[in-house]
RODO-2510 file (C-alpha; in nm, 4 decimals, decimal comma):
residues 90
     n   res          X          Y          Z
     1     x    13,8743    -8,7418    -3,8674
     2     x    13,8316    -9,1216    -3,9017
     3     x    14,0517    -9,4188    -4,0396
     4     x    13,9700    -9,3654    -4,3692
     5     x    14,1524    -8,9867    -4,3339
     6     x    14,4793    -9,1060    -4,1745
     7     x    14,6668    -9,2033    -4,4603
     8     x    14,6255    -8,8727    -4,5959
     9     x    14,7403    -8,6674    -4,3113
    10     x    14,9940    -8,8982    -4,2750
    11     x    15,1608    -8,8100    -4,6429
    12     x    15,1195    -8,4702    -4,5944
    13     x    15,2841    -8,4174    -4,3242
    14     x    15,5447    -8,6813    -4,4077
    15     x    15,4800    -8,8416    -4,0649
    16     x    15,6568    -9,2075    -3,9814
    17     x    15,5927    -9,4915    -3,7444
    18     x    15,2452    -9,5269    -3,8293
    19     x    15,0706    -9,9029    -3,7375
    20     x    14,6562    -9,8882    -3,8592
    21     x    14,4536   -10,0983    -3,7411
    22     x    14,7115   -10,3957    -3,7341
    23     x    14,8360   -10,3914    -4,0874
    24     x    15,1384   -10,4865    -3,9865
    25     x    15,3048   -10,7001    -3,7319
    26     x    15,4580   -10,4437    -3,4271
    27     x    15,7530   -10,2608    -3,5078
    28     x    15,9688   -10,0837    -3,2632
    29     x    15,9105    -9,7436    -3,1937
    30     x    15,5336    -9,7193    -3,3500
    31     x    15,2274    -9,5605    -3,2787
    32     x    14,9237    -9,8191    -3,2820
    33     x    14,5666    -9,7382    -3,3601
    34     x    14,3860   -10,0560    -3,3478
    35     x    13,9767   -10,1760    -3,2747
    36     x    13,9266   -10,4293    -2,9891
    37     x    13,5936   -10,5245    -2,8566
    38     x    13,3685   -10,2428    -2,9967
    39     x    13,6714    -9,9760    -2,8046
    40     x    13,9588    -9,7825    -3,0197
    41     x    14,2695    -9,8113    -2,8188
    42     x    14,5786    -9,6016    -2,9324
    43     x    14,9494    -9,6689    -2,8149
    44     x    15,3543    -9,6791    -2,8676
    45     x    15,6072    -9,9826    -2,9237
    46     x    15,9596    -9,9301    -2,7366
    47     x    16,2551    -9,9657    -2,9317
    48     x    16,1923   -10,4179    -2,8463
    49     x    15,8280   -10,3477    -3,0403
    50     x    15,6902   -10,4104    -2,7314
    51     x    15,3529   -10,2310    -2,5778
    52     x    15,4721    -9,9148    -2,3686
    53     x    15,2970    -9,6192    -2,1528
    54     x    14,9438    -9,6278    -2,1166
    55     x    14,7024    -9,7615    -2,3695
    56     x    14,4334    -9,5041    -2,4640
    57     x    14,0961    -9,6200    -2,4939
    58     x    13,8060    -9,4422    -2,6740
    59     x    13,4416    -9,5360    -2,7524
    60     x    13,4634    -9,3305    -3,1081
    61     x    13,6960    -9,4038    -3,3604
    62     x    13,7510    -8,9917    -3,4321
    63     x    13,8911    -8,9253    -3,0745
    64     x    14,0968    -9,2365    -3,1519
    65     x    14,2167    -9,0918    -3,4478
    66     x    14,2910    -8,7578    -3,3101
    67     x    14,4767    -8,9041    -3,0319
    68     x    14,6864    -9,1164    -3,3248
    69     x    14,7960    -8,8490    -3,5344
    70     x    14,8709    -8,6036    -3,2346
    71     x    15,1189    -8,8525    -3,0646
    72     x    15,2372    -8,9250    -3,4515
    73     x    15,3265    -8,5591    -3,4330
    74     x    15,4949    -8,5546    -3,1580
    75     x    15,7084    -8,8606    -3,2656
    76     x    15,8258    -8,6265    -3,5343
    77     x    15,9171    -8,3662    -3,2931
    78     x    16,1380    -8,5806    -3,1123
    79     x    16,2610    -8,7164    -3,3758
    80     x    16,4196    -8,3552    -3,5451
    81     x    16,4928    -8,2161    -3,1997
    82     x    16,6849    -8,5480    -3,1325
    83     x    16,9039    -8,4581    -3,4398
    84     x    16,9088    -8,1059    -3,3687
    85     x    17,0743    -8,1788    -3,0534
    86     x    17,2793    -8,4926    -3,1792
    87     x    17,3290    -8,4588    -3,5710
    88     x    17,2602    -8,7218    -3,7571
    89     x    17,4701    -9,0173    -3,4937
    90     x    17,0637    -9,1190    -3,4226
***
């Protein structure tokens, strides 16, 4: 999987919170996939749109990509558990 394959998957599987390669200034509660210095580093924005956890470095862009779409997944998760255990307050 590379870049070019993201925006696909992420259709699909009707996944939100998505932030390629800088395309857009930081939003809160994102997943980043961005290219810095020859590395692919992958991370999350808090609910501020500030940087939070660990950043995840890789030297090739399709464990970077893997790495995106896998926490993207398990945004949604949390996202439909968080209403299945709160309705819709969220």
């Amino acid at each position: 999987m590379l870049i070019k394959d993201l925006e696909k998957i992420i259709k699909e599987e009707n996944l939100k919170g998505a932030n390629i390669c800088n395309t857009t200034s930081l939003k809160p509660d994102e997943v980043v996939i961005t290219q810095e210095d020859g590395k692919w580093k992958v991370y999350n924005t808090d609910e501020r749109a500030s940087l939070i956890g660990v950043v995840s470095c890789f030297d090739s862009e399709a464990e970077a990509c893997e790495d995106f779409i896998k926490k993207l997944r398990l945004r949604k998760r949390l996202l439909e558990l968080e209403k299945e255990i709160w309705g819709n307050k969220n």
